[in-house]
Every structure is written in C-alpha cells, then in structure tokens.
N, CA, C and O of each residue as an XYZ file, in Angstrom:
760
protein
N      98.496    101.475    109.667
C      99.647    101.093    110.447
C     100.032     99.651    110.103
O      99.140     98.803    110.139
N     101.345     99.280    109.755
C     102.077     98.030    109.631
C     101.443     97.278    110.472
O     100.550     97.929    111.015
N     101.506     95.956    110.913
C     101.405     94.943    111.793
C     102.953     94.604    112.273
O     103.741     94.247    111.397
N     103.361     94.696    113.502
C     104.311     94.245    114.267
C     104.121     93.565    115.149
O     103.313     93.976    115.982
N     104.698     92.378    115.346
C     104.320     91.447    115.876
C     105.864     91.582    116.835
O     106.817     91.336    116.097
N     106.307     91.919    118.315
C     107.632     92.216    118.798
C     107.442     90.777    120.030
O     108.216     90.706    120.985
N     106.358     89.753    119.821
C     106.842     88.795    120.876
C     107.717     88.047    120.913
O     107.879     87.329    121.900
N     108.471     88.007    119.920
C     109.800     86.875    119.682
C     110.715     87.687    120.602
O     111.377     87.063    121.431
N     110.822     89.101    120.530
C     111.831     89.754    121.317
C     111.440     89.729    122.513
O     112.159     90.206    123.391
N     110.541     89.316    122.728
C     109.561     90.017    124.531
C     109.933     88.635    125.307
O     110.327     88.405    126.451
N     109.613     87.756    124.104
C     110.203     86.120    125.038
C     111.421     86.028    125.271
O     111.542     85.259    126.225
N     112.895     86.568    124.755
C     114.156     86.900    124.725
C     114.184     87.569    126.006
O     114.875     87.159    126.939
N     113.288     88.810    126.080
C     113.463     89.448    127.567
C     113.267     88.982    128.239
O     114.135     89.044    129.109
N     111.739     87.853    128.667
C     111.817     87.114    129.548
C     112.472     86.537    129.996
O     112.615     86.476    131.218
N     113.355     85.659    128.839
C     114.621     84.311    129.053
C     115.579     85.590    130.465
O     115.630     85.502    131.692
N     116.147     86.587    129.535
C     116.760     87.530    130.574
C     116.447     87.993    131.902
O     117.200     88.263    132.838
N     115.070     88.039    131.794
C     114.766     88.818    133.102
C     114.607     87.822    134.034
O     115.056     88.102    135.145
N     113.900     86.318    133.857
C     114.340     85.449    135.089
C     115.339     84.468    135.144
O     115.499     83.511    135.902
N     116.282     85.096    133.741
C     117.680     84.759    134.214
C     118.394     85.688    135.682
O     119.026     85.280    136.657
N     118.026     86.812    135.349
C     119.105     88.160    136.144
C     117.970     87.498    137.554
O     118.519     87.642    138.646
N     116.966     87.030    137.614
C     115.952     86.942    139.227
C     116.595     86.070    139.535
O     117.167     86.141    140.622
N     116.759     84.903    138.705
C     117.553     83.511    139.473
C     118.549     83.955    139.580
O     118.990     83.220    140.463
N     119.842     85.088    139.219
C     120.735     85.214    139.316
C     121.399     86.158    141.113
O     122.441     86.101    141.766
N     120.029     86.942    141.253
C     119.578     87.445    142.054
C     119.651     86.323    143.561
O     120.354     86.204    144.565
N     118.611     85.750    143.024
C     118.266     84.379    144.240
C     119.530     83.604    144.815
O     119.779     83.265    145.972
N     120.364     83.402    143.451
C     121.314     82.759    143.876
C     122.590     83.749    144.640
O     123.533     83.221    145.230
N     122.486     84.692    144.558
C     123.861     85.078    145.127
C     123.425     85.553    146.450
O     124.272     85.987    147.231
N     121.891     85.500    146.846
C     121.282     85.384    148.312
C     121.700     84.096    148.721
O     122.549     83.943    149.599
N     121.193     83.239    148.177
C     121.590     81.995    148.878
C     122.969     81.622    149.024
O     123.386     80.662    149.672
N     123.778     82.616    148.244
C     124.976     82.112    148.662
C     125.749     82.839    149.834
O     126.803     82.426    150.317
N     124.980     84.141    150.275
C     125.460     84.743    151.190
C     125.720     86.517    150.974
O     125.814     87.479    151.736
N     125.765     86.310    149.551
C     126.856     87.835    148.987
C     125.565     89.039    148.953
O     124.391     88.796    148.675
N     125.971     89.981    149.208
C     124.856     91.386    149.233
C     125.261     92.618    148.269
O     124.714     93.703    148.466
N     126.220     92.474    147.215
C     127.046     93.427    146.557
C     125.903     92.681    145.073
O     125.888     91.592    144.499
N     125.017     94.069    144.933
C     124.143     93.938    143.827
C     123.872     95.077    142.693
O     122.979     94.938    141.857
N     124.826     96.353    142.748
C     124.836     97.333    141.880
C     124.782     96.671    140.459
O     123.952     97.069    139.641
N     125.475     95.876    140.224
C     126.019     95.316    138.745
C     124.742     94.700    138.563
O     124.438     94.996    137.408
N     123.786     93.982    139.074
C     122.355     93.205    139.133
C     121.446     94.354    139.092
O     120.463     94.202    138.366
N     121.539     95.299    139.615
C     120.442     96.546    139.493
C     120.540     97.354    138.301
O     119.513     97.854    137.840
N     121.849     97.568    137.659
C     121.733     98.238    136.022
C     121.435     97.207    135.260
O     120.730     97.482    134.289
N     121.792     95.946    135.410
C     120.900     94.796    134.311
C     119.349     95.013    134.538
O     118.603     95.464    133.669
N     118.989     94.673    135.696
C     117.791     94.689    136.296
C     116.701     95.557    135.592
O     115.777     95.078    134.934
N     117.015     97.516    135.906
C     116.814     98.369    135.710
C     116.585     98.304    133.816
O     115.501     98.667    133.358
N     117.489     97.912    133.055
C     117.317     98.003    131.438
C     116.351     96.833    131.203
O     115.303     96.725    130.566
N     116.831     96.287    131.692
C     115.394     94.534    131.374
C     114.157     95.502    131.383
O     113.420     95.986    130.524
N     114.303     95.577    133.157
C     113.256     95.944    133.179
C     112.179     97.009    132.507
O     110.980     96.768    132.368
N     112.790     98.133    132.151
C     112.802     98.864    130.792
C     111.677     98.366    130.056
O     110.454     98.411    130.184
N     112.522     97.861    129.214
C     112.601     97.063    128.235
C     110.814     96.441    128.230
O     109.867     96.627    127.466
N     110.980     95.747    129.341
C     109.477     94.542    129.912
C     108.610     95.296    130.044
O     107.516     94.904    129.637
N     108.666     96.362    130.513
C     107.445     97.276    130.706
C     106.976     97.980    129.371
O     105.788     98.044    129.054
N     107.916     98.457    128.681
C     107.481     99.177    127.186
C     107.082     98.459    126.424
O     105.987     98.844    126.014
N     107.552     97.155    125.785
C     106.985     96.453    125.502
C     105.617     95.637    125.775
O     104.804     95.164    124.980
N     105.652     95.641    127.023
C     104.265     95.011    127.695
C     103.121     96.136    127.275
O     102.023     95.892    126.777
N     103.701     97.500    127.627
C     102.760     98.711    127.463
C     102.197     98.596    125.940
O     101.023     98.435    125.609
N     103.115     98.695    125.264
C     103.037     98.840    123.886
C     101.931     97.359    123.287
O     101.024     97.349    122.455
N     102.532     96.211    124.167
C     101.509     95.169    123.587
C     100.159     94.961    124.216
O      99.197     94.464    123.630
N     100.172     95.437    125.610
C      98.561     95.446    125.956
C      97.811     96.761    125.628
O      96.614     96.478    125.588
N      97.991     98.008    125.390
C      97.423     98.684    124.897
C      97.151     98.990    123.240
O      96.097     99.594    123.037
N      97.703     98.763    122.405
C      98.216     98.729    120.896
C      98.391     97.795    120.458
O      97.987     97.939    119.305
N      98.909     96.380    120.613
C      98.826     95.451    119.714
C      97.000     94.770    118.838
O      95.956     94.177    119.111
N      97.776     95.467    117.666
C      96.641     95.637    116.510
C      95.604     94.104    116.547
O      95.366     93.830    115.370
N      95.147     93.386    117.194
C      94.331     91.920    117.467
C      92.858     92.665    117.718
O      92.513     93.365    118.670
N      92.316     92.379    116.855
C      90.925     93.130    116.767
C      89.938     91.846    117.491
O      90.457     90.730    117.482
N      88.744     91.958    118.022
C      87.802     91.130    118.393
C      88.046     89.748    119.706
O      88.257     89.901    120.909
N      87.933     88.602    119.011
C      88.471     87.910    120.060
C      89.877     87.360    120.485
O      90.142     86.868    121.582
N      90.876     87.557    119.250
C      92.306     87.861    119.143
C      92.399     88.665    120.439
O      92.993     88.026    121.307
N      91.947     90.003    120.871
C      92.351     90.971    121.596
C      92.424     90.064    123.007
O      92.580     90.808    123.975
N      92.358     88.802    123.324
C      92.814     88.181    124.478
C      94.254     87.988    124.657
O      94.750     87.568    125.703
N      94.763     88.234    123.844
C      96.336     87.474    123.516
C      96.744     89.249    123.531
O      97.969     89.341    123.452
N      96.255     90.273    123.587
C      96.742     91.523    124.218
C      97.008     91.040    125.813
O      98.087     91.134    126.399
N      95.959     90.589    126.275
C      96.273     90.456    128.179
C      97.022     89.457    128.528
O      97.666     89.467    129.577
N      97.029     88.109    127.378
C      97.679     87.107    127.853
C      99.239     87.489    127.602
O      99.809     87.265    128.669
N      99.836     87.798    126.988
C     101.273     88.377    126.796
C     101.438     89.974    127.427
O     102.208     90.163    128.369
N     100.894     90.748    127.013
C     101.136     91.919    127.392
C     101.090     92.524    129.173
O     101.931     92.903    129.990
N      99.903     92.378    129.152
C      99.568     92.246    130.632
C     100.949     91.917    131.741
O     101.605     92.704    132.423
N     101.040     90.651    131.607
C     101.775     89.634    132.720
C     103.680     91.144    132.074
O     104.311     91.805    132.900
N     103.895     91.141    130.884
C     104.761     91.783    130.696
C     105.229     92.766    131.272
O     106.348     93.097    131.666
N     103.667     93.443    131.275
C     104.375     95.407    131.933
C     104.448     95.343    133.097
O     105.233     96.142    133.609
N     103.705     94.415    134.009
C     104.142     94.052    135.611
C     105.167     93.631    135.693
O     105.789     94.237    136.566
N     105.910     92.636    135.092
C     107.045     91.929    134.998
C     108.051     93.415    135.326
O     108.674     93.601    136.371
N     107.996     94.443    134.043
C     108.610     95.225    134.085
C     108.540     96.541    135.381
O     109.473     97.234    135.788
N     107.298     96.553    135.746
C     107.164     97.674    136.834
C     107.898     96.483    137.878
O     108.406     97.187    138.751
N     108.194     95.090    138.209
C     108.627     94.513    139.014
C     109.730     94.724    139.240
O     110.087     94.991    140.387
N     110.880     94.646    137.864
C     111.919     94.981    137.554
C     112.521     96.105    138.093
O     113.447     96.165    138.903
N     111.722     97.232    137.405
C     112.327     98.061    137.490
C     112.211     98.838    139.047
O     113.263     99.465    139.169
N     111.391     99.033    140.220
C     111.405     99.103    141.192
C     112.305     98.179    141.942
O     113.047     98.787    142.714
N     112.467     96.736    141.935
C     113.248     96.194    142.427
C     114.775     96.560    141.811
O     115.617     96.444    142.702
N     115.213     96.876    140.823
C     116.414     97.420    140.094
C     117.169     98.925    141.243
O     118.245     99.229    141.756
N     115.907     99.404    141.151
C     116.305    101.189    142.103
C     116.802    101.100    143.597
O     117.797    101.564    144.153
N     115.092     99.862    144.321
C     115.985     99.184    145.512
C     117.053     98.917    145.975
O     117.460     99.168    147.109
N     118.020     97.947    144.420
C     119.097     97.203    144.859
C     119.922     98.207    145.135
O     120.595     98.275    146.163
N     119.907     99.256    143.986
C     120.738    100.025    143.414
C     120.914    101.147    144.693
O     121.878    101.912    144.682
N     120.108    101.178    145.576
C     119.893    101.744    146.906
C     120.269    101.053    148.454
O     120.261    101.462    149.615
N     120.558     99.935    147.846
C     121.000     99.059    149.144
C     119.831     99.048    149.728
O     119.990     99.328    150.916
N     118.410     98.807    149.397
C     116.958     99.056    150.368
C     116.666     96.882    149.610
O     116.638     96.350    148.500
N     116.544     96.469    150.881
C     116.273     95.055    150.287
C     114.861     94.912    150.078
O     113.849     95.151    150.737
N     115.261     94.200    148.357
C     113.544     94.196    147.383
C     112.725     93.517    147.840
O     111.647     93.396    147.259
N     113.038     92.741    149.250
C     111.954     91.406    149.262
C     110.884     91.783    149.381
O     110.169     90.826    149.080
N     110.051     92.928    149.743
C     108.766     93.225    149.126
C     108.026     93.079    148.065
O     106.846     92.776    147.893
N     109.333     93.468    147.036
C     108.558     93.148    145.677
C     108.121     91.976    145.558
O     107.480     91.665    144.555
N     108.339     91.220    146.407
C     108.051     89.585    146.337
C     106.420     89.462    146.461
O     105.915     88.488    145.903
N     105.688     90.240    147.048
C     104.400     90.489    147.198
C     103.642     90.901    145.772
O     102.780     90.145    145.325
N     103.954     91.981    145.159
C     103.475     92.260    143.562
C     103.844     91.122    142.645
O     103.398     90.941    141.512
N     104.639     90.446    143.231
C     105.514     88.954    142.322
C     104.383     87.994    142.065
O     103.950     87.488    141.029
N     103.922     87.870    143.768
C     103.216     87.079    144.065
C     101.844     87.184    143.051
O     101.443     86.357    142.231
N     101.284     88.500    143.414
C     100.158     88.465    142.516
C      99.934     88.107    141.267
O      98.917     87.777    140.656
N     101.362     88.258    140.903
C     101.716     88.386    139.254
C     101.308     86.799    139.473
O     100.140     86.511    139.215
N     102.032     85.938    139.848
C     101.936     84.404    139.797
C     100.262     83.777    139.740
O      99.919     82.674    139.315
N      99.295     84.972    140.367
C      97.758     84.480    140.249
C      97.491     84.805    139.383
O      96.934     83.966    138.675
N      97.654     86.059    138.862
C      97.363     86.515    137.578
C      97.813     85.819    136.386
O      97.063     86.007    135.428
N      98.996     84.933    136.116
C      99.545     84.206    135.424
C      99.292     82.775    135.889
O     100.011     82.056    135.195
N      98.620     82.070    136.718
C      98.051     80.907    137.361
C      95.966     80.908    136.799
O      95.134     80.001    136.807
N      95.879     82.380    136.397
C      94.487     82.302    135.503
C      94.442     81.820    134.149
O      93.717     81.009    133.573
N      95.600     82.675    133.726
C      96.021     82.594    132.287
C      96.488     81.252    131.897
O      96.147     80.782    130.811
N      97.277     80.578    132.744
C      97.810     79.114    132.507
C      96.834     78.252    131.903
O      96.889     77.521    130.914
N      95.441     78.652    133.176
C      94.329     77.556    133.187
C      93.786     78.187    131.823
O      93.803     77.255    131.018
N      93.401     79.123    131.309
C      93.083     79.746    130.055
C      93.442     79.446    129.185
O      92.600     79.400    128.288
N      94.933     79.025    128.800
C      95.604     78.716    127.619
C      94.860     77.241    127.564
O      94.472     76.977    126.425
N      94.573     76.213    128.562
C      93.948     74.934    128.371
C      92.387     74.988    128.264
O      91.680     74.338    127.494
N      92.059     75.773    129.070
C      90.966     75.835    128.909
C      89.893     76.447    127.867
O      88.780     75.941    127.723
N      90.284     77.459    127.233
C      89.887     78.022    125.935
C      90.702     77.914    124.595
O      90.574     78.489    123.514
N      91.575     76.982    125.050
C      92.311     76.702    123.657
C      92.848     77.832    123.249
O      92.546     77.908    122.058
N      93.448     78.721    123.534
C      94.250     79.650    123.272
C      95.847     79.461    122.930
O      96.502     80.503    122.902
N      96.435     78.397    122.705
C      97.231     77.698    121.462
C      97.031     76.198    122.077
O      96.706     75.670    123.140
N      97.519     75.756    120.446
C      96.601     74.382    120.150
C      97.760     73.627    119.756
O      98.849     74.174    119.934
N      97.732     72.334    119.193
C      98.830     71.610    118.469
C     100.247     71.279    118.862
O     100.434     70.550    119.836
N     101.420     71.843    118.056
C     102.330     71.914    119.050
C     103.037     72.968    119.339
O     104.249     72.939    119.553
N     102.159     74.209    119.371
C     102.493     74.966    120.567
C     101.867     75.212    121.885
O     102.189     76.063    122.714
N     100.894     74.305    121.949
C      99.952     74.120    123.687
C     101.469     73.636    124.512
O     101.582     73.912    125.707
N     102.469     72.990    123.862
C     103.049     72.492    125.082
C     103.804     73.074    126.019
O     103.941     72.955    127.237
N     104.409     73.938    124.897
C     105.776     75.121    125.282
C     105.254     76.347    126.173
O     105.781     76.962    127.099
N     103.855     76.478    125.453
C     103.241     77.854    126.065
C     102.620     77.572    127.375
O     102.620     78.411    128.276
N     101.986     76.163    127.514
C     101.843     75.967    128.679
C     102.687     75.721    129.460
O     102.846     76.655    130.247
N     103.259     74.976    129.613
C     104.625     74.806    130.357
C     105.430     76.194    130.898
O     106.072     76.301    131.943
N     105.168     77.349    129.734
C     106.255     78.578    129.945
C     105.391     79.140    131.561
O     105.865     79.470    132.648
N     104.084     79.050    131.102
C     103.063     79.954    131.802
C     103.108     79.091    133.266
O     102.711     79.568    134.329
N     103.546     78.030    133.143
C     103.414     77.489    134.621
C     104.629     77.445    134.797
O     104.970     77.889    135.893
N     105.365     77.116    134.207
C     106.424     77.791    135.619
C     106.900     78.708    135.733
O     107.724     78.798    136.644
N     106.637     79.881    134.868
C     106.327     81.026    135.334
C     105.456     81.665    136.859
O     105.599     82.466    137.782
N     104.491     80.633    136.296
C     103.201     80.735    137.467
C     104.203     80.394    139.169
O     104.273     81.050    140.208
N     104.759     79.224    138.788
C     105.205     78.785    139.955
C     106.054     79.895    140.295
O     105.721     80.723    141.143
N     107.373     79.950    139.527
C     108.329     80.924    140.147
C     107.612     82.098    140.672
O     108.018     82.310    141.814
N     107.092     82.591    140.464
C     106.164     84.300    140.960
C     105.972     83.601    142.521
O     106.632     83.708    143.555
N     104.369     82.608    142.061
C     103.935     82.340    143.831
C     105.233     81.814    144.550
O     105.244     82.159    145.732
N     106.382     81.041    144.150
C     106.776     81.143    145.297
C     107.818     82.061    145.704
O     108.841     81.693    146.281
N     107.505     83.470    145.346
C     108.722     84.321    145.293
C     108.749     84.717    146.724
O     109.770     85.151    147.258
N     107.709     84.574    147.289
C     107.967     84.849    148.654
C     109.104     84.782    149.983
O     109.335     85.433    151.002
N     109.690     83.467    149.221
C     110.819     82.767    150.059
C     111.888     83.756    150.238
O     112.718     83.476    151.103
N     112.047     84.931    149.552
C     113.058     85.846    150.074
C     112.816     86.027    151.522
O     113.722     86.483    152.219
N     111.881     85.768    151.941
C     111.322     86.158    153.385
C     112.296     85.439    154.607
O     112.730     85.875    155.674
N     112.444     83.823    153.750
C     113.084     82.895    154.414
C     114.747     83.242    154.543
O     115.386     83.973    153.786
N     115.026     82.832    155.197
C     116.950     83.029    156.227
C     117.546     82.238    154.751
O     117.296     81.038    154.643
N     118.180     82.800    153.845
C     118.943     82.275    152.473
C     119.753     81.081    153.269
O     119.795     79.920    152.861
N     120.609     81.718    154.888
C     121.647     80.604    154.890
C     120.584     79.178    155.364
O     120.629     78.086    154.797
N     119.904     79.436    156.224
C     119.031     78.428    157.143
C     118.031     77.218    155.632
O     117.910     75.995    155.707
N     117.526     78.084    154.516
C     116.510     77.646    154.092
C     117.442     77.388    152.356
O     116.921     77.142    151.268
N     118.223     77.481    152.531
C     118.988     77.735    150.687
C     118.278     76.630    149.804
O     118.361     76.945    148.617
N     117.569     75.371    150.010
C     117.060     74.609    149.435
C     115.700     75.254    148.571
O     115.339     74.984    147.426
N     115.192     76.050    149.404
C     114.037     76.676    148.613
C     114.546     78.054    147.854
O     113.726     78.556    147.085
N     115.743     78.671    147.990
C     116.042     79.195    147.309
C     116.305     78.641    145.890
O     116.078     79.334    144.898
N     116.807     77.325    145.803
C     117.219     76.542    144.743
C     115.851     76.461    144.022
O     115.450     77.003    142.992
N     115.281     75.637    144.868
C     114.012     75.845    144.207
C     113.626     76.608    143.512
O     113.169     76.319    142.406
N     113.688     77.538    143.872
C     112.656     78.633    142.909
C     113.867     79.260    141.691
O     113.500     79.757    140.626
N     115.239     79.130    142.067
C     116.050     79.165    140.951
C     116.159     78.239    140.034
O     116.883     78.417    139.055
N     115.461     77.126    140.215
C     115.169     76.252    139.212
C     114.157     76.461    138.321
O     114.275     76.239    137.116
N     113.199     76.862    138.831
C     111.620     77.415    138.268
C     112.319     78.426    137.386
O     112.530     78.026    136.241
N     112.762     79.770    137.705
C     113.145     80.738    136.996
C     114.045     80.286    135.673
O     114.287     80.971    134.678
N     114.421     79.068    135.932
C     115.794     78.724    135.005
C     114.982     78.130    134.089
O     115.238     78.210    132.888
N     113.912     77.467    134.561
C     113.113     76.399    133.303
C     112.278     77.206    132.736
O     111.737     76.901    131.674
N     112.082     78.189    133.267
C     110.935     79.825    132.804
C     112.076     80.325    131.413
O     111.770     80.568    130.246
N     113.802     80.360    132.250
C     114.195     81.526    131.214
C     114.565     80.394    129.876
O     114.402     80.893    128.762
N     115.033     78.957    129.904
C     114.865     77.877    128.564
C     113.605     77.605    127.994
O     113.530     77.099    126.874
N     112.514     77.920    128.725
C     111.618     77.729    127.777
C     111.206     79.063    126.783
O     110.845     78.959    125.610
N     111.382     80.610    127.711
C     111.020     81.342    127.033
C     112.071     81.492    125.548
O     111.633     81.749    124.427
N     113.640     81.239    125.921
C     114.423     81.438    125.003
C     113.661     80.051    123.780
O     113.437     80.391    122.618
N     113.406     78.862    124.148
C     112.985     78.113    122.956
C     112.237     78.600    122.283
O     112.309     78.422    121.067
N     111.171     79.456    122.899
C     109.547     79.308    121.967
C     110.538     80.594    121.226
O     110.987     80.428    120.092
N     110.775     81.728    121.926
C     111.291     82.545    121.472
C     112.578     82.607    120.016
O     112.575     83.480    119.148
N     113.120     81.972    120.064
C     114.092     81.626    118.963
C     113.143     80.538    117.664
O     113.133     80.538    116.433
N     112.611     79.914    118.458
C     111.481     79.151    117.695
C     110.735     80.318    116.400
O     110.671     80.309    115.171
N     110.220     81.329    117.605
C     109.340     82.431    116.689
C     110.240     83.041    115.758
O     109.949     83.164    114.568
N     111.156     83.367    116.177
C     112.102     84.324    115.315
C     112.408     83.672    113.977
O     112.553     84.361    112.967
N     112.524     82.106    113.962
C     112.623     81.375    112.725
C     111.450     81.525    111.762
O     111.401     81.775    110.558
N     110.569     81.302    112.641
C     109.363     81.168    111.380
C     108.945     82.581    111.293
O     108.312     82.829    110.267
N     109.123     83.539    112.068
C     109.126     85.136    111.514
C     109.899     85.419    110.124
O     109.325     86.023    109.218
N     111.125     84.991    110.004
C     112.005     85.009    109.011
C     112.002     84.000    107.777
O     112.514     84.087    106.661
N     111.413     83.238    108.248
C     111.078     81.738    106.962
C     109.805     82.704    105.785
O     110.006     82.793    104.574
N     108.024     83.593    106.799
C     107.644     83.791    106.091
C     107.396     85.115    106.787
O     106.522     85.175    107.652
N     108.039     86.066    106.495
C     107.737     87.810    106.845
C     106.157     88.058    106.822
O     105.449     87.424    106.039
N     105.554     89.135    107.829
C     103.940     89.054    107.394
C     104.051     90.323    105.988
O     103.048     90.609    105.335
C-alpha cells in the first residue's frame, strides 16, 4: 500500500470546522436561532472529520513508536467529527446542541493530555513545536470552555466572544500549519 499522508487536508477541515463553531457561537450571542444553513455545513465538515479521523487512527501506516501520532491527530479528529455531525442533525431539528458541549468538553481533556505530550515527549521539535503547540492549546481551550452555551448569550455575550476567539485562533493556526504542509508536500512528493 502507497503511503498517504491526508493531514494537510484534515488541518484545512479543522480551520473549517471551528470556523462554522465560532460561527455558530456568534450568531447565539447575537440573538438569531435560524441555523439550517449552519447544520448542512456542519453535517459535511463533520463528515468529512470523522472519516478522516477514522481512516487516520485506525490505518495510518506509522509503524512502532510513530503509531502515537495515529492518536495524536486522528483520535481528537473522529470525535471532532462524531461532535459535528450530531450537533449538525440537532440544529437541523431545531433540538438545541448545547449538550454536545459536554462530549466537547471531554474532547478539550483529551486534547489538554496531548498538548502536555507534544512538550513533554517531544513529539515535534524545532520549528514546528510552536504552531503545533499553540494549535493543540487553543484547541484545548476552546473545547473546555464550550460549556458556556449553558450561559444566557444575551446576559453573558462576553464569554461567548471568548471562546469565539479561541475557535478563531484554533481555525488561523490550523489553516497556517496546514497550507504550510501542503507546500512542502509539493516542494518534495514522498
């Protein structure tokens, strides 16, 4: 079997998928509840995040101690996508997702291990420790504090911002590393 390497595209989805969450957040905080058009984006992302995630934590060809970088990307992915895509059906149902904010949450510990992992076992080094760490924490952050859907959007909209900020610095960093990869994918093909 070839070697395919599909994380340049998976970081692209990310940039998307907590683009469409902050996009989400924000039109709570602004008041509006008309989310069909957010639930077919939602729903294909989400797609998308889960097959890929599937495909990279079960199958991506990393034999021995490589096979960590199956859980560290893949893993956090196919939740991303089972997040998605349940919250997508919700909207698309008029049933409000703020539950999913709970599986969010976990996701944020589960990705608050991995953060400390990427520093702590050197699991990228040089100058990509910065981007990857950085992605993974505020990633980390946006998840734990996804909870705030809980909070009154009109009463509390500051922490809505909040965490639409997190999501926003989640979806520029993933698009950097991501466009980053795609260059040097194409500079030297494996």
């Amino acid at each position: 079997m070839a070697f395919v390497d599909p994380l340049t595209i998976m970081l692209v989805a990310v940039a998307a998928s907590t683009g469409l969450i902050a996009l989400y957040l924000y039109r709570l905080a602004k008041g509006r509840r008309d989310f069909e058009d957010l639930a077919i984006a939602i729903f294909f992302t989400g797609l998308f995040d889960f097959m890929s995630g599937f495909f990279f934590s079960f199958t991506w060809p990393f034999p021995g101690n490589l096979s960590a970088y199956n859980m560290l990307f893949g893993d956090p992915m196919l939740f991303l996508g089972l997040i998605m895509l349940s919250s997508s059906v919700m909207l698309y149902k008029k049933i409000n997702p703020k539950v999913i904010s709970i599986p969010a949450f976990l996701l944020g510990l589960y990705l608050l291990v991995e953060t400390y992992a990427i520093a702590a076992l050197g699991l990228e080094s040089g100058a990509y420790f910065i981007p990857a760490f950085s992605l993974y924490l505020f990633a980390t952050l946006s998840a734990i504090f996804s909870p705030i859907v809980y909070l009154d959007a009109k009463k509390h909209a500051y922490a809505y911002y909040f965490v639409i900020a997190l999501l926003i610095i989640t979806a520029l960093l993933a698009i950097f590393i991501g466009c980053a990869g795609i260059y040097e994918h194409l500079a030297s093909p494996p």
